[in-house]
Legacy VTK file of the C-alpha trace (Angstrom):
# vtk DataFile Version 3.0
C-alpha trace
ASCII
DATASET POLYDATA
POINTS 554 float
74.965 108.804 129.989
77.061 109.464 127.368
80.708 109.028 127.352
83.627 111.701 126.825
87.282 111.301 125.709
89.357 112.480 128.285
90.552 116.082 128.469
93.444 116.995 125.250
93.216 112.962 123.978
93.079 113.136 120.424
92.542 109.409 118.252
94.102 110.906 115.557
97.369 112.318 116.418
100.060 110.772 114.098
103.161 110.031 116.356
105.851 107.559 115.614
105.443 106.876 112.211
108.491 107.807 109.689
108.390 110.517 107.536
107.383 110.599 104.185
111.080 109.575 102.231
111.274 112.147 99.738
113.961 114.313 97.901
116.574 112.074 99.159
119.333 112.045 96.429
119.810 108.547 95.907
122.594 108.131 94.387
124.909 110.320 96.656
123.490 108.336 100.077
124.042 105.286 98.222
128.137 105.275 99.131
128.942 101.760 97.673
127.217 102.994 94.536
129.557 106.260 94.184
133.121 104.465 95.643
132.313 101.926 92.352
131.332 104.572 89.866
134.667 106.162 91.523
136.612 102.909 91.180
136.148 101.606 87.627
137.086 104.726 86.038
133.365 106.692 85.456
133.975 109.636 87.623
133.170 111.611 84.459
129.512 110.639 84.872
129.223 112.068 88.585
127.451 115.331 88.010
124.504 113.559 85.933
124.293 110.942 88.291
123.864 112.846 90.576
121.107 114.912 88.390
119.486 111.552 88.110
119.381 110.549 92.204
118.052 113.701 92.867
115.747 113.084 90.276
114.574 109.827 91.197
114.342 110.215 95.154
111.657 113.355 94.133
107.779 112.860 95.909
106.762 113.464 91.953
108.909 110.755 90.260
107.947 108.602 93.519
103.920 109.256 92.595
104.374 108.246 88.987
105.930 105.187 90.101
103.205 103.914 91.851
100.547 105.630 89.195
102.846 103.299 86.538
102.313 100.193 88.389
98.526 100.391 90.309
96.946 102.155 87.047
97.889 99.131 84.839
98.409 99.129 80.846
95.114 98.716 78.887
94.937 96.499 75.942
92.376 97.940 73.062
92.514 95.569 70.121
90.305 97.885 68.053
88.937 101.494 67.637
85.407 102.702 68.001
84.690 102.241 64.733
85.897 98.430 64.545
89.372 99.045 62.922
91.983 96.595 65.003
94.865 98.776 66.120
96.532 96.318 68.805
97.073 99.213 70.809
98.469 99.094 74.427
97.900 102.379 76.716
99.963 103.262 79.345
98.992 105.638 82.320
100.982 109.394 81.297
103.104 108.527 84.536
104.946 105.599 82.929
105.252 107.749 79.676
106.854 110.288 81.899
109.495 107.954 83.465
110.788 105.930 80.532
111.119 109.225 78.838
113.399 110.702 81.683
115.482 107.261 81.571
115.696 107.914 77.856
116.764 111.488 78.229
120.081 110.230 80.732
120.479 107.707 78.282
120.139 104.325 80.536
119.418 102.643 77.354
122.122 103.087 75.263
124.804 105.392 76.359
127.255 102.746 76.865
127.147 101.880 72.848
126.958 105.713 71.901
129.634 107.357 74.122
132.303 104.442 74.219
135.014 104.531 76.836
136.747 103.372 79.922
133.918 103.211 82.474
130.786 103.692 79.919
129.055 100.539 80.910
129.612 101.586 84.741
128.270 104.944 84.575
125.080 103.053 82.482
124.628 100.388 84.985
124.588 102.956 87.603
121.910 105.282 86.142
119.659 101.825 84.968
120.213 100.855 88.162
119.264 104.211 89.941
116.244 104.325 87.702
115.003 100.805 88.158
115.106 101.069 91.804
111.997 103.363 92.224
110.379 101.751 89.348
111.618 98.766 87.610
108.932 97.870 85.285
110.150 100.383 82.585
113.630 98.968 82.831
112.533 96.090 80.546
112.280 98.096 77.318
114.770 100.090 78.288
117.257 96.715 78.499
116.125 95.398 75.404
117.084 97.866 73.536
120.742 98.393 75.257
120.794 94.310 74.792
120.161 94.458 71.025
122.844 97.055 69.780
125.332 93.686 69.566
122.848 91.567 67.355
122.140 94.941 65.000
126.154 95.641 64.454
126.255 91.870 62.262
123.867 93.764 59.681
125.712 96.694 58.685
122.863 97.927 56.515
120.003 97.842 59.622
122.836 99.289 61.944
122.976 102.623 59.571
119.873 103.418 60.047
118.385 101.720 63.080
121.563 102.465 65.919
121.122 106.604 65.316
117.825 105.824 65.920
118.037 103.418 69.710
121.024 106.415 70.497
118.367 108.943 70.372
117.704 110.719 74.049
114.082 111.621 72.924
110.973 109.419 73.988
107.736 109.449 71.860
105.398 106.615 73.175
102.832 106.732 69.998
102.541 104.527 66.967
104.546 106.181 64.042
106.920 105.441 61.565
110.520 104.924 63.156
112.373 107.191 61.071
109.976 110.700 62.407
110.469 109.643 66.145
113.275 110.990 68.141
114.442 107.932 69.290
113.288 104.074 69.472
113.021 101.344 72.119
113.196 97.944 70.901
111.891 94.475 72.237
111.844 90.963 72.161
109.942 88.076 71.178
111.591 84.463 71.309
109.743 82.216 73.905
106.566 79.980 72.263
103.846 78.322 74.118
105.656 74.626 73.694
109.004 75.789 74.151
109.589 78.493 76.995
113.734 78.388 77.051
113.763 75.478 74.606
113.826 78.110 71.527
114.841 75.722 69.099
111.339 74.099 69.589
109.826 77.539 68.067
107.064 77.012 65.588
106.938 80.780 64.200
107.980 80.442 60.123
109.625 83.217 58.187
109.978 83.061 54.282
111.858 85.490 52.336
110.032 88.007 49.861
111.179 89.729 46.891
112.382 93.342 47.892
114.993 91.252 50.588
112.388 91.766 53.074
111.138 88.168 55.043
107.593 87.689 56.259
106.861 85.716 59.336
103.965 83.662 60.496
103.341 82.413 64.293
102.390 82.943 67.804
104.873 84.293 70.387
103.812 83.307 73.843
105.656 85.964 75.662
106.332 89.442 74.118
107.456 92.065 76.169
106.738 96.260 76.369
104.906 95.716 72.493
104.165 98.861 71.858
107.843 99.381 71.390
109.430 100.170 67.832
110.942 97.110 66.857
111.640 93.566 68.082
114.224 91.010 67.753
112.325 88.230 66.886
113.620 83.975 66.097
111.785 82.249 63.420
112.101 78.644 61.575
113.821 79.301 57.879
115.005 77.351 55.397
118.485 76.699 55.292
120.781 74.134 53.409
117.628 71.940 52.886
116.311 71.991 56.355
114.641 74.458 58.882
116.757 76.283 61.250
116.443 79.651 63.626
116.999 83.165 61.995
116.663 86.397 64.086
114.650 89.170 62.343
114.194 92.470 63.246
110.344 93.375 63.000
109.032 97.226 62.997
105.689 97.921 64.802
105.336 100.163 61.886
106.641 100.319 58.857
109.167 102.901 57.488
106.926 104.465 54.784
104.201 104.932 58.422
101.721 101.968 57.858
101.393 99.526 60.131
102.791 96.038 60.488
100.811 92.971 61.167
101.282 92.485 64.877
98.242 91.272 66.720
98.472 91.179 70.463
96.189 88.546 71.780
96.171 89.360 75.373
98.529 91.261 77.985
99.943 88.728 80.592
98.471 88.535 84.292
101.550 88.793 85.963
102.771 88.920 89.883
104.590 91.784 89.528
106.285 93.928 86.816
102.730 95.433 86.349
103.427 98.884 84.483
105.510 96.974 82.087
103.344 95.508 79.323
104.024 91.680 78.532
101.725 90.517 75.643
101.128 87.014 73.639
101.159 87.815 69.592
100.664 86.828 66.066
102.392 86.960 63.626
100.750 86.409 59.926
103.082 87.858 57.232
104.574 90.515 59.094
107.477 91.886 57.513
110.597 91.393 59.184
114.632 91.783 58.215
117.036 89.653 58.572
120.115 90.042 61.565
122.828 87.931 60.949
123.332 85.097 59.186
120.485 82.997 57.964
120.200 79.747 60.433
122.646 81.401 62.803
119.513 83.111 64.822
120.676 81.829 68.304
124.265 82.784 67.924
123.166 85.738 66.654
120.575 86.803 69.603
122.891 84.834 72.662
125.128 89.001 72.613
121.842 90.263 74.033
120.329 87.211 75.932
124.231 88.214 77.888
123.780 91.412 77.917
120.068 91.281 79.275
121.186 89.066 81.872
123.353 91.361 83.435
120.562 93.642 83.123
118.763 91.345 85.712
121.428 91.656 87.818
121.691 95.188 87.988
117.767 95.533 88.262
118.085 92.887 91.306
120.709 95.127 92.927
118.804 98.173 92.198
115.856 96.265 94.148
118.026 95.636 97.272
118.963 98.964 97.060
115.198 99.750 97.412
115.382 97.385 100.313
117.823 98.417 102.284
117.097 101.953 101.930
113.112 101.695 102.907
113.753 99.537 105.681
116.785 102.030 107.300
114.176 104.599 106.843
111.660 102.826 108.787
113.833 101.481 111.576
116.246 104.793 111.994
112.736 106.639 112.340
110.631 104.320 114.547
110.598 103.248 118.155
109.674 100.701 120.424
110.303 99.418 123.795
111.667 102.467 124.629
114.530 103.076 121.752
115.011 103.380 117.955
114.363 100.703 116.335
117.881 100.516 114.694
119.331 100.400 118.065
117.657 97.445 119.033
120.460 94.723 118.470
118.362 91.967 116.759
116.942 95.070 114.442
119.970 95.848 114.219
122.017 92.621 113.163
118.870 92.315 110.376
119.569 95.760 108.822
123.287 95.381 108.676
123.043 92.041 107.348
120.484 93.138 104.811
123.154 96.206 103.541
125.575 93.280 103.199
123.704 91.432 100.693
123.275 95.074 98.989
126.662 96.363 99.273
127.596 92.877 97.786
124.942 92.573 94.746
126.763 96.062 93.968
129.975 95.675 93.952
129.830 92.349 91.977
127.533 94.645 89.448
129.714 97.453 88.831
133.346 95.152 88.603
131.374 92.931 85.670
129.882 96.403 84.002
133.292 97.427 83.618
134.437 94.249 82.055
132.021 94.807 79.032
133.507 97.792 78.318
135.018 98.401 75.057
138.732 98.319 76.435
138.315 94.636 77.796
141.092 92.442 76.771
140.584 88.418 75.864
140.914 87.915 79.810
138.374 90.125 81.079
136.104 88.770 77.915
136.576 85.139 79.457
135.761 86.557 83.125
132.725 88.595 82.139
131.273 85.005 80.264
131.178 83.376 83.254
130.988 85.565 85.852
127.593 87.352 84.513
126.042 83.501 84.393
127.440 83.091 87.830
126.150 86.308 89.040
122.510 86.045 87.361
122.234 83.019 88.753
123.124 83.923 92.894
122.214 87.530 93.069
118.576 87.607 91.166
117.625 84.271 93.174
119.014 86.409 96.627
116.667 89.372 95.526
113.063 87.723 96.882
113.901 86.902 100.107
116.043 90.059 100.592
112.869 91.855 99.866
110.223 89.856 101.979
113.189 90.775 105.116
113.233 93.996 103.788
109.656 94.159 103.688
109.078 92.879 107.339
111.248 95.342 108.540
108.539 97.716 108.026
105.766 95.798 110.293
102.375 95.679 109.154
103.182 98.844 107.006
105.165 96.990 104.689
103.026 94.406 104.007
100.620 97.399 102.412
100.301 98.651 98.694
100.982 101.996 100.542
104.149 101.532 100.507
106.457 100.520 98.181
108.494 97.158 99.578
105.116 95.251 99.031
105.218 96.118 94.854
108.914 95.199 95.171
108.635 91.862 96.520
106.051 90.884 93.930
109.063 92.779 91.239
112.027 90.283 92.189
111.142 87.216 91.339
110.869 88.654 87.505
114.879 88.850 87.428
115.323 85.232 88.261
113.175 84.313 85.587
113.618 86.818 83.195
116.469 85.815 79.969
116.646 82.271 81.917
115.425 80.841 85.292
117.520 79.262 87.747
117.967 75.920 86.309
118.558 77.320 82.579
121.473 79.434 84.124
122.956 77.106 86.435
123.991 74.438 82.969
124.701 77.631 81.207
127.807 77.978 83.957
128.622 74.559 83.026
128.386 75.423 79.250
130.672 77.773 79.499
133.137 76.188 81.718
132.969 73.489 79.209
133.069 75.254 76.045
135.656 77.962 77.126
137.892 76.800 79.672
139.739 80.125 79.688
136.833 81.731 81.032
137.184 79.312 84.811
140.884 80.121 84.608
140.150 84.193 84.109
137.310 83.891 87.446
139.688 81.921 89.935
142.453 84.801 88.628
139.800 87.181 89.501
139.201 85.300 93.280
143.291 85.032 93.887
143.457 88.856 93.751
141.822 88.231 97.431
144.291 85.650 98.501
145.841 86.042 101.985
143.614 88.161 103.300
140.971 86.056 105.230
141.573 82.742 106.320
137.951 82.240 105.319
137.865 83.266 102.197
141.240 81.181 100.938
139.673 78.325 103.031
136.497 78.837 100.723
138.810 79.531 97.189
139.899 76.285 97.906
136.775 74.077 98.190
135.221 75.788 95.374
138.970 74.664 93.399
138.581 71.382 94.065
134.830 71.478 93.195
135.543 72.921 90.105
138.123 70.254 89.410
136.017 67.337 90.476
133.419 68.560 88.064
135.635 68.103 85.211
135.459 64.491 85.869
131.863 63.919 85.969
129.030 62.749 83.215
126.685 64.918 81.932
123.790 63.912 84.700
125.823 64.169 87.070
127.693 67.906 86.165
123.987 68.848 85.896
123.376 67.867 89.809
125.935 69.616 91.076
125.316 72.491 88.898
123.365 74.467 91.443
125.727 74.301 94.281
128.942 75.011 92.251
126.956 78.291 90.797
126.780 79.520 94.661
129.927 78.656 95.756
131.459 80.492 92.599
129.492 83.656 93.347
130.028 83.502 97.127
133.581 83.432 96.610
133.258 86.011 93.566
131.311 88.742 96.255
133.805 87.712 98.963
136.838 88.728 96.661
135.703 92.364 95.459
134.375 93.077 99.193
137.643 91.935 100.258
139.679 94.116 97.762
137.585 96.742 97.729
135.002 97.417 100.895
135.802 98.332 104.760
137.309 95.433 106.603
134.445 95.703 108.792
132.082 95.080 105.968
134.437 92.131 104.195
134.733 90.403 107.259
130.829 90.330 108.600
130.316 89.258 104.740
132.283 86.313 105.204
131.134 85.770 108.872
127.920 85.321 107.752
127.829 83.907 104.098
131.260 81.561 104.504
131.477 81.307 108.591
130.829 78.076 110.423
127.783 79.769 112.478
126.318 81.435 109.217
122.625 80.859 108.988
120.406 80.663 106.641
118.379 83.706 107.822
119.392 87.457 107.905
120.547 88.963 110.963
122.956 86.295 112.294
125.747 88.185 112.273
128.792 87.265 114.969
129.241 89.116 118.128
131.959 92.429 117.500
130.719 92.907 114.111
131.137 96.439 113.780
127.582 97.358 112.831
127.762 101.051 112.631
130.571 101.090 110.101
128.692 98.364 108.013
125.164 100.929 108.458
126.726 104.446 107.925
127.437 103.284 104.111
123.630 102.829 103.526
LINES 1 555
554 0 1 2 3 4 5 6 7 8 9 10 11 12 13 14 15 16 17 18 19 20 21 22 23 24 25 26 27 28 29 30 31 32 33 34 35 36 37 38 39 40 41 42 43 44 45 46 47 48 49 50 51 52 53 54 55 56 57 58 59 60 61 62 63 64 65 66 67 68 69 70 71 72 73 74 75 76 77 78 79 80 81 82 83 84 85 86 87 88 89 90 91 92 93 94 95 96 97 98 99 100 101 102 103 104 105 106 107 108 109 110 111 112 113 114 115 116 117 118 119 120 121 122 123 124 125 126 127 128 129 130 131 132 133 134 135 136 137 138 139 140 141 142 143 144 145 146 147 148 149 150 151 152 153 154 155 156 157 158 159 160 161 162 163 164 165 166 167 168 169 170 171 172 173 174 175 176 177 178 179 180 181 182 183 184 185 186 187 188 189 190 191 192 193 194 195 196 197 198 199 200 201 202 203 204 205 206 207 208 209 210 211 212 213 214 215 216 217 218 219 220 221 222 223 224 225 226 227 228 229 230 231 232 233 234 235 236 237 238 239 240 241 242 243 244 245 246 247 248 249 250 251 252 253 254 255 256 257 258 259 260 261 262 263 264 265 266 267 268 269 270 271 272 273 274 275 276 277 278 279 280 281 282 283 284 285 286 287 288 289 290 291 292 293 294 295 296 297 298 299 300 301 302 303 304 305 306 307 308 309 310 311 312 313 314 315 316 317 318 319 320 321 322 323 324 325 326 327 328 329 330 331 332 333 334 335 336 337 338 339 340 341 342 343 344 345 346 347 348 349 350 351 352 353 354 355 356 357 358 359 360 361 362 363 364 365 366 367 368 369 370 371 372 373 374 375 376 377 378 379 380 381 382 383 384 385 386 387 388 389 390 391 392 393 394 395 396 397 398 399 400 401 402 403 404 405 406 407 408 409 410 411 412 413 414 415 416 417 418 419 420 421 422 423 424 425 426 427 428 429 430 431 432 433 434 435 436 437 438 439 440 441 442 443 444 445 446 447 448 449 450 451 452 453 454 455 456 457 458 459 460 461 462 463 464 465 466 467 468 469 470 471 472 473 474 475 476 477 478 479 480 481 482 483 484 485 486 487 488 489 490 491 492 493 494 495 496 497 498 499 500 501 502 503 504 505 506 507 508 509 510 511 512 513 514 515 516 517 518 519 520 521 522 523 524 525 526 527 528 529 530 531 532 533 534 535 536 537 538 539 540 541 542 543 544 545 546 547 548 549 550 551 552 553
């Protein structure tokens, strides 16, 4: 006998699933985004934002995101014929999206355009960008981070900054000066030193025609098929070797090409359309940024600067989060409801906006302190509250994701779609320009070295005074932390380093959602992250919360 389905049963009926999440404008549904652009004074950049989350939430710019990152850059150290060319190729896709993020100028448009609310309207589009695919932000950082370190050499800034302003992309190999605009990278970190840069090896001697040459291996060099690089290298200097930054073309001005030999691209967990390389270096002509000896103090503008970068690409990826997993859960049912009406779904995905609505807000308030118009107060705030933000909000981004992720069920645990690429991308911020431990005594530096910078962050928190009992309760611990830190040795500042780090940015997120977010969003914030029942898991979120207020903003 052989066996029949019954009568109208078909196996392969699609039912339940969510629809495919395309041609959503993602800036405009992204309403903590667009109050902040709103707030600190970059209205003005509305309509292209808007140009760019309609652009970014396209099925197109959606497919070349995951043709960027599962159709991997291709190393080819030489041509058919044997010629070495130290060539890196890149699937058209990625071409296609760093060019559009060049073309709304998420590099540089803060440094071109200068005004009140430049540096918001910049984080926002980086941020809208990175959020569908991140691994083109890192160029695209690097050379917004290195305008600062270019400026101390007046003759390089003529003719390199009218060059990283450009709004035109042109991926290949040519002289800088015929290309319509340049990206720039970096290459600091050696095999024996990692963060310890002052251990670097790589030599640089100076020629005749002013030019240097350098000699060495770089152990991590990332997106190097970009124009240029800011690179640190041993010199001599008042009869002993010290760090100079250099600024090294891929290829020379009069078109030939300089010595830079990529030995491998990097194996990495994530970031995978993004090239990372190891190089050599063997008289490649560099010029000198800055003053000779004075490399660190000349790179540590855009070590900040890329920093806050991380940030913004870690808020970008809860973003991602939050808005994948609402998708799924608003679309899906079980047990006989929505999934978003399910109260323990929906404590999770209200809890999981928090994190995002917070990771934004603390974004856009310390993009607007490096604008142009910052006074010496908002200097000091923005020194240590980028540290303390890198520090809290890129370590927050992994686990966000993975509870992002399982949001999704089995489907997010899939290449297929896209939480399972970002879960692998987070980590990369933590580490990136610093890891967790490098930033964390980088607080204490700076509490240290500019006291006026602790004073200009509690000013920040006392804006937020008097209105949750919570929050001054928590002001006031992380006070007297602060002040018993003062007291301490070295060994032991550096133990307490880590805590004092969270508390600061705790308090930090608690303040601007206080000032400036619903109450029912400030006060399930502080429930949760400052509360006596807060957990260390997401969804714990007190009974009355107001959940649909907290949702409707995501």
């Amino acid at each position: 006998m052989t066996a029949t389905a019954p009568s109208g049963f078909r196996t392969h009926e699609v039912f339940n699933q969510a629809p495919p999440r395309i041609d959503v404008n993602e800036f405009t549904t992204n309403i903590p985004l667009v109050e902040g652009v709103r707030r600190y004074d970059s209205g003005w950049a509305t309509a292209e934002l808007t140009a760019i989350g309609a652009l970014v939430g396209t099925e197109s710019f959606q497919h070349d995101a995951e043709l960027a990152n599962t159709i991997t850059p291709e190393f080819h150290s030489h041509d058919r014929y044997g010629n070495r060319i130290d060539e890196v190729e890149f699937h058209p896709a990625y071409h296609r999206i760093i060019g559009a993020a060049v073309e709304h100028g998420a590099h540089t448009s803060a440094w071109a355009d200068p005004k009140p609310g430049a540096n918001v309207a910049r984080a926002a589009s980086f941020m809208l960008f990175a959020q569908v695919e991140p691994g083109h932000a890192c160029p695209i950082s690097m050379t917004h981070s290195a305008v600062p370190a270019i400026e101390l050499s007046p003759n390089l800034a003529d003719l390199w900054l009218p060059r990283l302003y450009g709004r035109g992309y042109d991926g290949n190999l040519v002289a800088p000066g015929d290309k319509p605009g340049v990206l720039l990278g970096m290459a600091m970190t050696e095999k024996q030193g990692g963060s310890d840069v002052r251990a670097n090896t790589t030599r640089a001697v100076p020629n005749a025609d002013g030019t240097w040459s350098l000699t060495g291996h770089k152990w991590f060099c990332s997106a190097p098929m970009s124009d240029g690089f800011l690179i640190l290298a041993q010199t001599e200097h008042a009869g002993s070797q010290a760090l100079s930054c250099f600024l090294v073309p891929r290829v020379l001005e009069d078109g030939t090409r300089n010595v830079f030999r990529i030995q491998r691209l990097k194996d990495k967990l994530g970031n995978k359309s993004n090239a990372s390389s190891e190089i050599e270096l063997d008289g490649t002509v560099g010029h000198l940024v800055g003053e000779p000896g004075r490399g660190v103090r000349t790179i540590i503008e855009m070590v900040a600067r890329t920093r806050l970068d991380c940030v913004y690409g870690s808020t970008a990826g809860m973003r991602q989060s939050v808005a994948e997993a609402l998708w799924h859960v608003r679309n899906r049912t079980a047990f006989g409801a929505t999934l978003i009406d399910q109260p323990a779904m929906t404590a999770v995905a209200a809890d999981l906006a928090l994190e995002s609505e917070a990771a934004t807000v603390t974004s856009l308030r310390l993009a607007r302190a490096h604008d142009d118009d910052a006074d010496d107060t908002e200097k000091a705030f923005r020194r240590l509250a980028t540290a303390v933000a890198k520090y809290w909000i890129c370590k927050r981004g992994p686990h966000h994701a993975y509870e992002s992720l399982e949001c999704l069920g089995g489907n997010g645990y899939t290449e297929a779609f896209p939480l399972a690429r970002r879960y692998r991308e987070q980590p990369v911020m933590a580490v990136w320009e610093g890891s967790g431990n490098v930033i964390a005594l980088d607080v204490l530096r700076a509490m240290t070295r500019e006291p006026e910078s602790v004073q200009a962050f509690d000013a920040e928190l006392t804006k937020a005074r008097g209105a949750s009992a919570l929050f001054d309760a928590h002001h006031d611990r992380m006070r007297a932390a602060l002040t018993e830190l003062a007291t301490l040795d070295q060994g032991d500042a550096q133990l307490r380093a880590r805590s004092v780090a969270a508390s600061m940015a705790l308090g930090l997120q608690a303040s601007l959602l206080l000032q400036n977010s619903p109450t029912a969003v400030a006060e399930a914030f502080l429930a949760a992250r400052l509360g006596p029942d807060r957990d260390l898991e997401y969804g714990s979120l007190p009974a009355g919360t107001d959940f649909g207020a907290i949702l409707q903003r995501h």
